[in-house]
One Martini backbone bead per residue (centre of mass of N, CA, C, O) as a GRO file, in nm:
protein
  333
    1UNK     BB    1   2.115  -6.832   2.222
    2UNK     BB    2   2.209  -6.534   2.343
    3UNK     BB    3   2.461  -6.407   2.535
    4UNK     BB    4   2.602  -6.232   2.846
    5UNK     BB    5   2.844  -6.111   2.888
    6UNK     BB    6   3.090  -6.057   3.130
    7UNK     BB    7   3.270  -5.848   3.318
    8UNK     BB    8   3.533  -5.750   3.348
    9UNK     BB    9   3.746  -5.686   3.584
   10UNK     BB   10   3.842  -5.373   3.488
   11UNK     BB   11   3.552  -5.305   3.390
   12UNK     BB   12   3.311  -5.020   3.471
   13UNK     BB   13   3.039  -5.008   3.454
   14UNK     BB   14   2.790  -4.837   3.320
   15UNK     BB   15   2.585  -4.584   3.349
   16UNK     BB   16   2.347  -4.448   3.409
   17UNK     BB   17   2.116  -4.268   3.365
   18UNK     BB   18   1.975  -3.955   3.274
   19UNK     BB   19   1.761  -3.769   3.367
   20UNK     BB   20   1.515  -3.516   3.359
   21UNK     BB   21   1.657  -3.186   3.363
   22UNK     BB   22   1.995  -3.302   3.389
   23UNK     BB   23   2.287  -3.156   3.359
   24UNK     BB   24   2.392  -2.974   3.102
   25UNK     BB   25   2.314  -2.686   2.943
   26UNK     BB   26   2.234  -2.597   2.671
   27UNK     BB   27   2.410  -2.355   2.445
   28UNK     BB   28   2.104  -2.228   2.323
   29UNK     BB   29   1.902  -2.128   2.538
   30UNK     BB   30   2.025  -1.821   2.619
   31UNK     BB   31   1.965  -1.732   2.314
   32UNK     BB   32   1.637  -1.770   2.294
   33UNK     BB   33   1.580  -1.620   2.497
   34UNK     BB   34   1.686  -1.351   2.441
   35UNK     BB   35   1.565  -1.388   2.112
   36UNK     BB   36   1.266  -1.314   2.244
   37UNK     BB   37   1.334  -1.060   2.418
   38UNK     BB   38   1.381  -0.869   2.164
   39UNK     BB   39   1.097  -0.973   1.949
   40UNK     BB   40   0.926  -0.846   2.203
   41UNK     BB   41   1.024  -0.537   2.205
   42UNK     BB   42   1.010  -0.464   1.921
   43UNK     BB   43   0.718  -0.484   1.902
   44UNK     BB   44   0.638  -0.290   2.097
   45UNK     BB   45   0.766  -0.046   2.037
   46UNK     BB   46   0.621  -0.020   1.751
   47UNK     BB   47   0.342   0.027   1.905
   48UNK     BB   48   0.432   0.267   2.092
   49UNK     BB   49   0.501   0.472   1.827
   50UNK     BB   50   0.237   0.487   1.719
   51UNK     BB   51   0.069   0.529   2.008
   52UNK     BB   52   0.237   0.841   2.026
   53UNK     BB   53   0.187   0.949   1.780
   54UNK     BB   54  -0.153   0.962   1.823
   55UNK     BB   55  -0.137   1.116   2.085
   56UNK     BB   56  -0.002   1.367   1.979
   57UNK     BB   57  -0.145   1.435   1.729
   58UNK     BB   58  -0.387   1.476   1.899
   59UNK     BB   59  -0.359   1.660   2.123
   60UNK     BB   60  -0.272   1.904   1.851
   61UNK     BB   61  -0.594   1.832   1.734
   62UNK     BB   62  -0.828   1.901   1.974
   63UNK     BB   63  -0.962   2.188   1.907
   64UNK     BB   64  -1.066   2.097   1.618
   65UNK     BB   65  -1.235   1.861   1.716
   66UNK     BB   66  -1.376   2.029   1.910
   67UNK     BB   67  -1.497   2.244   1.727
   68UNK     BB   68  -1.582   2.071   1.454
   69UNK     BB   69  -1.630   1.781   1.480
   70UNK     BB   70  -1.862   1.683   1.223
   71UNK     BB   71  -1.734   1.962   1.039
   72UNK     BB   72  -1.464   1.810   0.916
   73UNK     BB   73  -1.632   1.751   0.759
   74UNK     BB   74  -1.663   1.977   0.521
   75UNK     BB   75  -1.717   2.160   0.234
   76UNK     BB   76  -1.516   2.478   0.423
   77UNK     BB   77  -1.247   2.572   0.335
   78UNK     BB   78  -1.183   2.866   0.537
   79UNK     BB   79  -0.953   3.066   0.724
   80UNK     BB   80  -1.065   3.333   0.660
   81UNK     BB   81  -1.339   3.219   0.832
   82UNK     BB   82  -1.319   2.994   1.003
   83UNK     BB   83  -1.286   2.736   0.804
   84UNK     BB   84  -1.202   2.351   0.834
   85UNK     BB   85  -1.296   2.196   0.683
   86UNK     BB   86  -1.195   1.839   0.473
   87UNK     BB   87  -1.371   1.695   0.276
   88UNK     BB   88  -1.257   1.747   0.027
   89UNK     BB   89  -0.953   1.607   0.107
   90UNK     BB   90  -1.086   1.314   0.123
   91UNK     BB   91  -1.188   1.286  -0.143
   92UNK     BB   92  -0.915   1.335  -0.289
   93UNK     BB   93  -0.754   1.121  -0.178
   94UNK     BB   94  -0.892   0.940  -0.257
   95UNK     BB   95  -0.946   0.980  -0.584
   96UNK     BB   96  -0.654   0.940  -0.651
   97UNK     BB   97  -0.625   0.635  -0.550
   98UNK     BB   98  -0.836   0.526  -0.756
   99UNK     BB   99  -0.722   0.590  -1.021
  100UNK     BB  100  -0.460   0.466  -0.968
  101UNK     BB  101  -0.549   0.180  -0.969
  102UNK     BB  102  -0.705   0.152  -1.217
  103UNK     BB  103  -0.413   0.176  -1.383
  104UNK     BB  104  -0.213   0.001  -1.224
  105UNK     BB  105  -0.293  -0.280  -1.195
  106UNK     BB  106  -0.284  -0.405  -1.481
  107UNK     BB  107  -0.008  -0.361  -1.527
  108UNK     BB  108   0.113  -0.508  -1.246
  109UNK     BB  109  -0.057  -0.798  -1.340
  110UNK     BB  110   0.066  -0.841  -1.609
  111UNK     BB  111   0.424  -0.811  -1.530
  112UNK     BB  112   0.358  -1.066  -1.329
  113UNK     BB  113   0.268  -1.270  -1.553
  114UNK     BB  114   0.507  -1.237  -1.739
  115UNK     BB  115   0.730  -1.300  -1.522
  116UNK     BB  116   0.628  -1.633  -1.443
  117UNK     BB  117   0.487  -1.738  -1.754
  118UNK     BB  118   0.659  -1.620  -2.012
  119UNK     BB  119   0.922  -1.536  -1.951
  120UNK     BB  120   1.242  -1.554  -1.999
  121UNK     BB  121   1.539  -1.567  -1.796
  122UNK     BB  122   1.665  -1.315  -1.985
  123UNK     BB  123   1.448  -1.117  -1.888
  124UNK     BB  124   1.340  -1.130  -1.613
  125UNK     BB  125   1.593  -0.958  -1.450
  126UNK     BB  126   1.538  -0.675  -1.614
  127UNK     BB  127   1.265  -0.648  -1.520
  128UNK     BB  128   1.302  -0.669  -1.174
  129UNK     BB  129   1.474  -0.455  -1.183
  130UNK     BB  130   1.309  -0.177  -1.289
  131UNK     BB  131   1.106  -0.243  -1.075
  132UNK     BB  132   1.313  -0.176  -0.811
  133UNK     BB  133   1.401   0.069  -0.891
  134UNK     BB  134   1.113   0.251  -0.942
  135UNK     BB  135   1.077   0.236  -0.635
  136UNK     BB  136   1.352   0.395  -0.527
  137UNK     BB  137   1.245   0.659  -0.636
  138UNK     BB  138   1.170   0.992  -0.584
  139UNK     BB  139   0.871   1.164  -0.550
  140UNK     BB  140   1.038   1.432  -0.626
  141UNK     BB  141   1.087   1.338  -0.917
  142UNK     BB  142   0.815   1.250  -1.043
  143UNK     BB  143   0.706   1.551  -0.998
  144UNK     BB  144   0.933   1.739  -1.158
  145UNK     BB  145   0.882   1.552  -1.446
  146UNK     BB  146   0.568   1.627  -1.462
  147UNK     BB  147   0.595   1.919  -1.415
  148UNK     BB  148   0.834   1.936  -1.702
  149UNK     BB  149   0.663   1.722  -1.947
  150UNK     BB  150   0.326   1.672  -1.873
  151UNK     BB  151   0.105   1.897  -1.819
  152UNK     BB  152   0.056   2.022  -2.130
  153UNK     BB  153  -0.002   1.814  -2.274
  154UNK     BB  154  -0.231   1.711  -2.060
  155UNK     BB  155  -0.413   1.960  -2.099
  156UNK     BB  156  -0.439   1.934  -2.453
  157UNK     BB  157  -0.631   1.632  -2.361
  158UNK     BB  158  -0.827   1.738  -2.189
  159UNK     BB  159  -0.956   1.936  -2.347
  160UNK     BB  160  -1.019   1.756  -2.606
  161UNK     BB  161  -1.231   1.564  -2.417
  162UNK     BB  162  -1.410   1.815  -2.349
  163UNK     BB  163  -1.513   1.838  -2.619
  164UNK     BB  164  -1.579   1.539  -2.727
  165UNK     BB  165  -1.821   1.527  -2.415
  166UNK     BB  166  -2.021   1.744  -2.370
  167UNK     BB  167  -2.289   1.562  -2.477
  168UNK     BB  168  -2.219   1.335  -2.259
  169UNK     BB  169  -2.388   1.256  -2.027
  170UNK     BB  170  -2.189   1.266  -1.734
  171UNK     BB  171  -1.914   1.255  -1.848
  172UNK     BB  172  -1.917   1.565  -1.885
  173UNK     BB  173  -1.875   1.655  -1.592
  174UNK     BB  174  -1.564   1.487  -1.564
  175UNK     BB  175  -1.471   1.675  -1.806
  176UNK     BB  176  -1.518   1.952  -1.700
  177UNK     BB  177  -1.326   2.176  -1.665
  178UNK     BB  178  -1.003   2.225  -1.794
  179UNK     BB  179  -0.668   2.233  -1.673
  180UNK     BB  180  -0.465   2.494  -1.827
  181UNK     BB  181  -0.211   2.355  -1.674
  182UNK     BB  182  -0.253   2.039  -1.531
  183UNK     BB  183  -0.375   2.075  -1.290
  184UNK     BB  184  -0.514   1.777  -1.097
  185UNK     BB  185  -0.653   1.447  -1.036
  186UNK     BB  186  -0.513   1.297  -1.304
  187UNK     BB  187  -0.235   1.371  -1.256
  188UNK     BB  188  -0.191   1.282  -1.039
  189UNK     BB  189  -0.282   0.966  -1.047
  190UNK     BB  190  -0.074   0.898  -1.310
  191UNK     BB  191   0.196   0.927  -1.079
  192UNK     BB  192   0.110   0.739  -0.882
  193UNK     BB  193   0.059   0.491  -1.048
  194UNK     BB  194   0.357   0.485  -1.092
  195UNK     BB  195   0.445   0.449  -0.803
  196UNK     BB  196   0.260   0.166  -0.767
  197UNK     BB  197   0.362  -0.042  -0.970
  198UNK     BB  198   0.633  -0.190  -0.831
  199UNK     BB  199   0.461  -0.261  -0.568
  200UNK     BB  200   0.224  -0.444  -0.675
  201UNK     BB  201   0.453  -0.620  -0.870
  202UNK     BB  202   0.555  -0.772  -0.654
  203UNK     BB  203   0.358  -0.861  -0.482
  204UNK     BB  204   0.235  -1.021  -0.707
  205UNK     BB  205   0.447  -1.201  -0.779
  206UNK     BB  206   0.482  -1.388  -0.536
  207UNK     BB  207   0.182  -1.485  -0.508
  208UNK     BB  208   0.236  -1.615  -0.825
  209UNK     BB  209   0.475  -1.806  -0.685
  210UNK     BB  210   0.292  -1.988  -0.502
  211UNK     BB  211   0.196  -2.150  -0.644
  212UNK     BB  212   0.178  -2.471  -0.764
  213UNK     BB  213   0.289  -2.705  -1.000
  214UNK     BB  214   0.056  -2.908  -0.959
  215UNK     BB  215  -0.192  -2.721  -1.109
  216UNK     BB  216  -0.084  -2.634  -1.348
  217UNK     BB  217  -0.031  -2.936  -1.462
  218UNK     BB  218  -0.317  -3.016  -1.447
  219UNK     BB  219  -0.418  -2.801  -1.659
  220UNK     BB  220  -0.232  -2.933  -1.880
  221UNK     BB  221  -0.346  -3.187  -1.875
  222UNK     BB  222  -0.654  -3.169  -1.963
  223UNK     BB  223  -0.586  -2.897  -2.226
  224UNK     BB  224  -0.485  -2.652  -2.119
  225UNK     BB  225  -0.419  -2.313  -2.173
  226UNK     BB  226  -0.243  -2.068  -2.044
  227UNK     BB  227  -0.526  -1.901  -1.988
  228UNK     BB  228  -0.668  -2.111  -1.833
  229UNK     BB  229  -0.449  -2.202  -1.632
  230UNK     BB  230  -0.436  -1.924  -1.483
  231UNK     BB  231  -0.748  -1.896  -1.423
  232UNK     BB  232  -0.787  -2.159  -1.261
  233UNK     BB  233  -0.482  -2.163  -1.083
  234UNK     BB  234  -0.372  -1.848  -1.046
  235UNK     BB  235  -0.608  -1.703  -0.922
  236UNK     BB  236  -0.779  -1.852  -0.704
  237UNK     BB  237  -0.514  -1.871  -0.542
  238UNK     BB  238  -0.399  -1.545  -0.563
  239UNK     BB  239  -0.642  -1.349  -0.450
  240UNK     BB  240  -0.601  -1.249  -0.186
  241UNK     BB  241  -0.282  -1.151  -0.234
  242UNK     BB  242  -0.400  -0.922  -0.425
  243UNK     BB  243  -0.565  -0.765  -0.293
  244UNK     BB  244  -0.369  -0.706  -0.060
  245UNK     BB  245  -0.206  -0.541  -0.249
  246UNK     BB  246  -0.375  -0.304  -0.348
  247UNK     BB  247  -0.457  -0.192  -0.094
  248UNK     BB  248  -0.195  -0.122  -0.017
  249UNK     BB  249  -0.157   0.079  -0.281
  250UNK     BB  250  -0.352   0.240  -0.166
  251UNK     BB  251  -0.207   0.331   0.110
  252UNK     BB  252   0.019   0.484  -0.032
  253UNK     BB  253  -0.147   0.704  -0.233
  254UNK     BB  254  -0.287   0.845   0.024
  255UNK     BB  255   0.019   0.931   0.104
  256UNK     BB  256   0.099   1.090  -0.086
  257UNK     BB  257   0.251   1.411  -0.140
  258UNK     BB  258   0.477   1.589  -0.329
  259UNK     BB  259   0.359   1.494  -0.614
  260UNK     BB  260   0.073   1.606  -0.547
  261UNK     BB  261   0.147   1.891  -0.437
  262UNK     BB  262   0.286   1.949  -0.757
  263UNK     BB  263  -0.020   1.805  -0.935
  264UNK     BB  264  -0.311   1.910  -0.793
  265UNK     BB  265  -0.330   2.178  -0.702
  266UNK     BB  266  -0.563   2.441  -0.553
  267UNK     BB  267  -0.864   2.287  -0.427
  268UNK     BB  268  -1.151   2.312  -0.179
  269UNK     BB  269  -1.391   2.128  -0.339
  270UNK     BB  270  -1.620   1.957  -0.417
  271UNK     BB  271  -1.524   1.764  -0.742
  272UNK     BB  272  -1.610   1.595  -1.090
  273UNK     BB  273  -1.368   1.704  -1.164
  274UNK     BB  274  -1.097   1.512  -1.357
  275UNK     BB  275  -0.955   1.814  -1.476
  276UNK     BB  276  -0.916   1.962  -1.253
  277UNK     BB  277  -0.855   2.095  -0.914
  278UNK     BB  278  -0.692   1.995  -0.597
  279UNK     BB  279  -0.706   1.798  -0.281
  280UNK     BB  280  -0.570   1.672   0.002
  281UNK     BB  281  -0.385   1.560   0.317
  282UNK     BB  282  -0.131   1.616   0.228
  283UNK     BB  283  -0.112   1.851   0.022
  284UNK     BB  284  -0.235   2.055   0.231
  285UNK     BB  285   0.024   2.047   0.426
  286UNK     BB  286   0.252   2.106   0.253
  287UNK     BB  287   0.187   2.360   0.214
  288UNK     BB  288   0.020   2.520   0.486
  289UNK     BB  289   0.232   2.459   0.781
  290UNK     BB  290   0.413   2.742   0.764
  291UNK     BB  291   0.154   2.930   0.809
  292UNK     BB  292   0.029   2.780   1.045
  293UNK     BB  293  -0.216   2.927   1.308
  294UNK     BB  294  -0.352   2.766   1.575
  295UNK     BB  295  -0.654   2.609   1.429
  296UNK     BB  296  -0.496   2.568   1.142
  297UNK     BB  297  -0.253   2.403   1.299
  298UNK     BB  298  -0.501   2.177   1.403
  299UNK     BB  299  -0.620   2.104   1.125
  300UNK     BB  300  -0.380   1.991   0.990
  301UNK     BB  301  -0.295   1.758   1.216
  302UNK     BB  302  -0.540   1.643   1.187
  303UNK     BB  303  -0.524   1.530   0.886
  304UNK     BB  304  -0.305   1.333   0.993
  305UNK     BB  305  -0.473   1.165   1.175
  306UNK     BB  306  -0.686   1.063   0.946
  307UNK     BB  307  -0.459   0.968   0.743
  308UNK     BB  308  -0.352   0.741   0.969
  309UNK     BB  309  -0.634   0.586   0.990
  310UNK     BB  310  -0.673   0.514   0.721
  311UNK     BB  311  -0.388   0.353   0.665
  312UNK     BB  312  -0.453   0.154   0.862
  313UNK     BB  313  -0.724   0.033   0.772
  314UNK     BB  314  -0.606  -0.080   0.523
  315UNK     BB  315  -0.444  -0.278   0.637
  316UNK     BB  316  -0.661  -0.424   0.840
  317UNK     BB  317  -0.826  -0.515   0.555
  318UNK     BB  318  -0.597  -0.655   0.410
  319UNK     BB  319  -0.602  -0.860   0.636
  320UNK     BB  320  -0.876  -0.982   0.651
  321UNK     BB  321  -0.825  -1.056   0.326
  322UNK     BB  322  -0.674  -1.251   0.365
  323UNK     BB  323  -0.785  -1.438   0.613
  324UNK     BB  324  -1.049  -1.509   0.439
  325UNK     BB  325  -0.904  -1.690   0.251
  326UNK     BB  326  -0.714  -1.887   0.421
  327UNK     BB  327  -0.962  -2.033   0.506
  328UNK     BB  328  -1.128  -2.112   0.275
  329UNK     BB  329  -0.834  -2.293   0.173
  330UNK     BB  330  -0.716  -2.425   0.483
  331UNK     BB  331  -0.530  -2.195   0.624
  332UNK     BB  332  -0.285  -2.119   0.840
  333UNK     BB  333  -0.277  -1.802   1.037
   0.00000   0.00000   0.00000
């Protein structure tokens, strides 16, 4: 049995422990201290900025909503006789946003899958970088490059389309009467979907880049082929967050101003011609700000309230639609 030798002449007992919470403060401490309340004045700040912005616009575009109500929906924007209505431009904002998606998704979604599951490593990063090229292109470039090289050609393939169609029901109705000059709903619609196809495409390869290995290799167990694996185990997993791109990107699309209202021509109208002109509400502030005065000019900036709020309900949309995927598949919000 093993004896505790006894302590020497000279030797000093050891000291007591200390309790909890004595002796000297960690190093760290007031580090962490100061970045939490750094952390939460900048989040508070960003809410505070949003907070004044919408207060100060909506304060500057009370007389619009004053006056006409829910007149703001009508489709009668005509300055010239005191009429205010927006909704021509609201319909025109989604409907530009909406044709952006239909292009840009399969494309984005593509570009996504090949560049995570087909690409080898020597084409893949110069794929990444010419993706993140063309999201950093300003929109006024997008806009002046296709109204200097795309407008007329594409005048010219809206009427083929239109005179090719003209006898089938519905069809026909989205296809008549073709914008002469190529400025359209159509227009606008195909260089929105250029310019959100990088942002699409990034969001969504991110999203397909967390599948697990595991899941993968498992769909090549059982026998299954790269189509198949994809079907089974990356889009399952990766539902939620794709969605998510989507709506950002229709976020994105809605708020497009100058190259939309570079190509979007100018009709306040609701019209089902998408080879037509129209406006949107980004698009006829731009157009329209500088020479508007009284309630022309607050409701200019009501349509930027409206706009404000579409913006923010599509984020708090595609939040709610990723938090109900991920409560699904049992992870933590």
């Amino acid at each position: 049995m093993a004896t505790i030798a006894p302590p020497r002449e000279n030797e000093s007992p050891a000291p007591a422990p200390r309790g909890l919470g004595t002796g000297p403060r960690p190093p760290g401490r007031f580090t962490d201290r100061l970045f939490r309340w750094i952390a939460l004045a900048s989040g508070l700040l960003v809410l505070a900025i949003l907070g004044l912005i919408a207060y100060t616009t909506t304060k500057n575009a009370w007389p619009w909503f004053r006056e006409e109500g829910f007149g703001i929906f009508a489709d009668n924007w005509d300055p010239a006789k005191g009429q205010y209505g927006a909704g021509a431009m609201i319909y025109g904002t989604f409907l530009v946003g909406f044709i952006a998606l239909l292009m840009s998704v399969p494309v984005s979604i593509g570009i996504a899958l090949f560049v995570n599951e087909i690409s080898s490593k020597r084409f893949r990063k110069p794929i990444i970088y010419v993706v993140d090229l063309l999201a950093a292109i300003p929109s006024v470039v997008y806009g002046l490059w296709a109204l200097a090289v795309l407008t007329q050609p594409l005048a010219d393939i809206y009427q083929s389309i239109s005179d090719a169609t003209s006898g089938i029901p519905i069809i026909s109705d989205l296809t008549a009467e073709p914008s002469k000059t190529g400025l359209s709903f159509m227009t606008a619609g195909i260089i929105v979907a250029i310019m959100i196809t990088p942002i699409v495409t990034s969001l969504t390869r991110e999203v397909f880049a967390t599948t697990p290995a595991s899941l993968k290799e498992a769909a090549y167990g059982m026998g299954a082929t790269r189509w198949e694996m994809i079907k089974g185990a990356v889009f399952p997993h990766s539902r939620g967050g794709v969605v998510s791109a989507v709506i950002i990107g229709l976020g994105r699309a809605i708020g497009e101003t100058i190259a939309v209202a570079l190509l979007i021509g100018s009709s306040q109208h609701i019209s089902a011609h998408l080879f037509g002109p129209g406006d949107t509400l980004a698009s006829i502030i731009a157009n329209e700000f500088n020479e508007a005065v009284g309630i022309q000019r607050a409701a200019l900036i009501g349509m930027g309230v409206v706009l404000l709020v579409l913006t923010v309900g599509v984020g708090i949309l595609a939040r709610g639609i990723v938090s109900r995927y991920d409560r699904r598949s049992g992870a933590v919000v």
